[in-house]
N, C-alpha and C positions, 0 to 999 in steps of 0.2 A: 475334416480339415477346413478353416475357414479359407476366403479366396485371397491371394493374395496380393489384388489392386482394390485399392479404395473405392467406394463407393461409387463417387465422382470420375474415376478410370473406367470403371467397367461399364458407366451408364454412357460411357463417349464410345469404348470400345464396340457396344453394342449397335449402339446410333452409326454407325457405320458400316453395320453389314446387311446388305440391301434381301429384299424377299421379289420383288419383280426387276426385268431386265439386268442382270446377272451378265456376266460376261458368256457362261455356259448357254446362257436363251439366247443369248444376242446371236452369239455362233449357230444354233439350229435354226433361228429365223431366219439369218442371211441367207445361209445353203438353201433355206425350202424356197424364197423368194427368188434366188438365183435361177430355180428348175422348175419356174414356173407356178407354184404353190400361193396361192394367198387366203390369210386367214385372219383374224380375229385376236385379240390379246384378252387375257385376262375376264374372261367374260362372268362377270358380278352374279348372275342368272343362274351361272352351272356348280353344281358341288364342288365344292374345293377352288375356283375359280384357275381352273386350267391355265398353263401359260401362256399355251397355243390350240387353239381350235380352228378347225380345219368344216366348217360345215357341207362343204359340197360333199366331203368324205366320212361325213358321221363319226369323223374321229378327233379327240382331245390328246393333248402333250402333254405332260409332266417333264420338266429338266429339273431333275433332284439333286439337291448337295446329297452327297453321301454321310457329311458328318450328321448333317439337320434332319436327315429323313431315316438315317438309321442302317445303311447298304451292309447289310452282313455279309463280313466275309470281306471287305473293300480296307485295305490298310490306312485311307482315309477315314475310316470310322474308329476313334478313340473315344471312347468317355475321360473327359477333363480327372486329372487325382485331385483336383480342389473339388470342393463339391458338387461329389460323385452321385448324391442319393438325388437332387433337386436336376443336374443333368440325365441322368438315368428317366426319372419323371419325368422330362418333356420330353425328351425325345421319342419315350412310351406314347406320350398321347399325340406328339406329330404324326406317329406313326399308324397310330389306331385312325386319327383323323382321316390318312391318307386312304387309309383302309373303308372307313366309313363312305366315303367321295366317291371312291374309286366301285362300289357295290351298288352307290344310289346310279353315279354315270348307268353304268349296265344296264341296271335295267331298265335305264329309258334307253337304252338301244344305243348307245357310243361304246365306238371300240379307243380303249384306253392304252397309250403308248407314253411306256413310262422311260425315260434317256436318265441313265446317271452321270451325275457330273465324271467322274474316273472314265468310262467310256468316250468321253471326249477329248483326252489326252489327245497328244502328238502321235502316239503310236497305235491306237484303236480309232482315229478318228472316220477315217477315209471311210470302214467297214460299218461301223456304226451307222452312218448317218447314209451311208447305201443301202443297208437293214432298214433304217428308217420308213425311206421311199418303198423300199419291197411292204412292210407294215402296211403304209397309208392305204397302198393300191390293191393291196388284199380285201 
């Protein structure tokens, strides 16, 4: 099924949907900075370039859209009925990618702390991101 916004639609629709500081990052940076926490953004160096690294704690963050990264099982995860085969393909190799990242992290010694975006809702949040600090401190 072809898509159906114009070329010129889809190419602004796109351009507007951010890959760092996210409203979901924004949210786990305040809280970690709140409690004390300070870390690093984005760090160009490490695989995958984490969103949050945490070096005193040898540990890295991921805050994952559920759509972009694949969250099976997460009702935010639909594959588009407009071009299903070319969506299905990225989000395969987002996902192998994360996979790739998240293998190399390890074995130079990071513990990997993955947050999906649906975990940060209004009604998982509080627990979440208390999990989180239990995670870092481990």
């Amino acid at each position: 099924m072809a898509d159906v916004h114009s070329k010129e639609t889809r190419s602004f629709n796109m351009s507007k949907i951010r890959s760092k500081d996210t409203k979901p990052e924004i949210l786990v940076r305040k809280f970690l900075h709140s409690k004390g926490f300070r870390y690093k953004l984005h760090v160009k160096d490490l695989p995958g370039k984490p969103d949050i690294v945490l070096p005193k704690y040898n540990s890295v963050i991921f805050v994952q859209g559920c759509f972009w990264h694949g969250h099976l099982g997460c009702r935010n995860f639909v594959i588009p009925k407009t071009r299903t085969e070319w969506w299905t393909n990225k989000i395969n190799k987002n996902i192998a990618r994360d996979q790739d990242s998240s293998r190399k992290l390890s074995e130079a010694g990071w513990k990997i702390i993955e947050i999906w975006e649906c975990d940060l809702k209004v009604s998982k949040r509080i627990i979440t991101l208390e999990n989180l600090i239990a995670r870092i401190l481990s």
